[in-house]
C-alpha positions in Angstrom: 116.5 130.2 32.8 120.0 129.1 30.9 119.2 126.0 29.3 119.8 122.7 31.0 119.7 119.0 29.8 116.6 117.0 30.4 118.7 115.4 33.2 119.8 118.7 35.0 115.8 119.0 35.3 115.5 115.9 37.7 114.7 116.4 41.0 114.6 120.4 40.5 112.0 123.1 40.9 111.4 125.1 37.7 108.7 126.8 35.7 107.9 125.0 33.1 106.7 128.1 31.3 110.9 129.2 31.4 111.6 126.0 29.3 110.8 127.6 26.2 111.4 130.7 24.4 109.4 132.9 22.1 110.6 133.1 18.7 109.6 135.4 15.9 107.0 133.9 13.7 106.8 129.8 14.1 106.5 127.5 16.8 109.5 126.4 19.6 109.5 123.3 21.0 110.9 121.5 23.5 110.8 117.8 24.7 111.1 117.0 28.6 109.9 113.8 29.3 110.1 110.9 26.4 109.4 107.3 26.7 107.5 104.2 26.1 104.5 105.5 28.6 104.2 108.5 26.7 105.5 112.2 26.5 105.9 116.0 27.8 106.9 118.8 25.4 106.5 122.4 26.0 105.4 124.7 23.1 105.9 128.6 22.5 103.7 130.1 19.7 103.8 133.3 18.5 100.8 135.4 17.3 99.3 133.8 14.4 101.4 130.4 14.2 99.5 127.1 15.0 98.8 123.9 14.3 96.3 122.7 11.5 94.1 120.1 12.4 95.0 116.5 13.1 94.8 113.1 15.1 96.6 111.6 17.7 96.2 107.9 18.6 96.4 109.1 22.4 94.7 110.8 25.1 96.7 114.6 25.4 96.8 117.0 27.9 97.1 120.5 27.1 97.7 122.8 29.8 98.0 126.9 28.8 101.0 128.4 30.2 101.2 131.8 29.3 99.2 134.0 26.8 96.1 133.3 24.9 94.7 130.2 22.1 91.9 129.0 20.5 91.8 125.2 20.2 89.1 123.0 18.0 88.4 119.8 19.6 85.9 117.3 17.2 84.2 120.4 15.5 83.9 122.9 18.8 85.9 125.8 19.2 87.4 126.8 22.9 89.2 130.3 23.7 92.0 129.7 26.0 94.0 131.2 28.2 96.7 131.0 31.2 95.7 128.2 33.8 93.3 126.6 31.8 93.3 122.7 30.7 91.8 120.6 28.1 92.0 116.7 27.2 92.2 116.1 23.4 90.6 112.3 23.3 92.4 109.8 21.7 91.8 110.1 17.9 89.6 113.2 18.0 90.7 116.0 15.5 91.9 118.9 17.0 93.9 121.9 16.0 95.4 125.0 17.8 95.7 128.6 16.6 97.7 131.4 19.0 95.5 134.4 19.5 98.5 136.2 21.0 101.5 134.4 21.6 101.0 131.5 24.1 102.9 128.7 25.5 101.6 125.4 26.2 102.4 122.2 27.6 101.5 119.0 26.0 101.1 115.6 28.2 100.4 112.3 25.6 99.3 109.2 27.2 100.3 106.4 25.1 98.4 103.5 26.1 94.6 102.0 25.2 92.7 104.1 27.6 91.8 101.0 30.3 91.7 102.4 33.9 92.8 100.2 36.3 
């Protein structure tokens, strides 16, 4: 997919997997949706690259779009792959490692977790 502004993606069907290419040894990102409610970004890792271990004040989404992970969540340690989900809770520590290289998207929900 050629790359197009976050406002040629309106209103258009894409994969979000196609967002994103690989690049050799680190991490691409890129950001789709951004705003007061929260955020989307789409991540390609190659083998090897991750993120160390941190907090977020927000609930997050992380949704595995292509490839393989392993992702620590509050001490426990999850191999992932395609298709698969996982909800990072607000403030836990968590950390992601690629396996092989793996894209992923992240959903944050800024907000103080009250349902309505």
């Amino acid at each position: 997919m050629t790359k197009k502004s976050r406002q040629d993606l309106l209103g258009k069907v894409f994969d979000l997997k196609d967002l994103v290419e690989y690049q050799s040894a680190t991490i691409a990102s890129r950001m789709i949706i951004n705003n007061k409610a929260g955020n989307i970004t789409i991540f390609s890792f190659d083998k090897d690259e991750g993120l160390s271990e941190h907090t977020a004040p927000y609930e997050a989404v992380v949704m595995i779009l292509d490839g393989e992970c392993r992702v620590r969540v509050d001490g426990v340690t999850y191999d992932m792959r395609e298709g698969q989900t996982i909800i990072f809770p607000a403030n836990s520590r968590h950390a992601v490692s690629a396996t092989s290289r793996f894209k992923m998207a992240l959903v944050m929900i800024k907000g103080n977790g009250d349902t309505a």
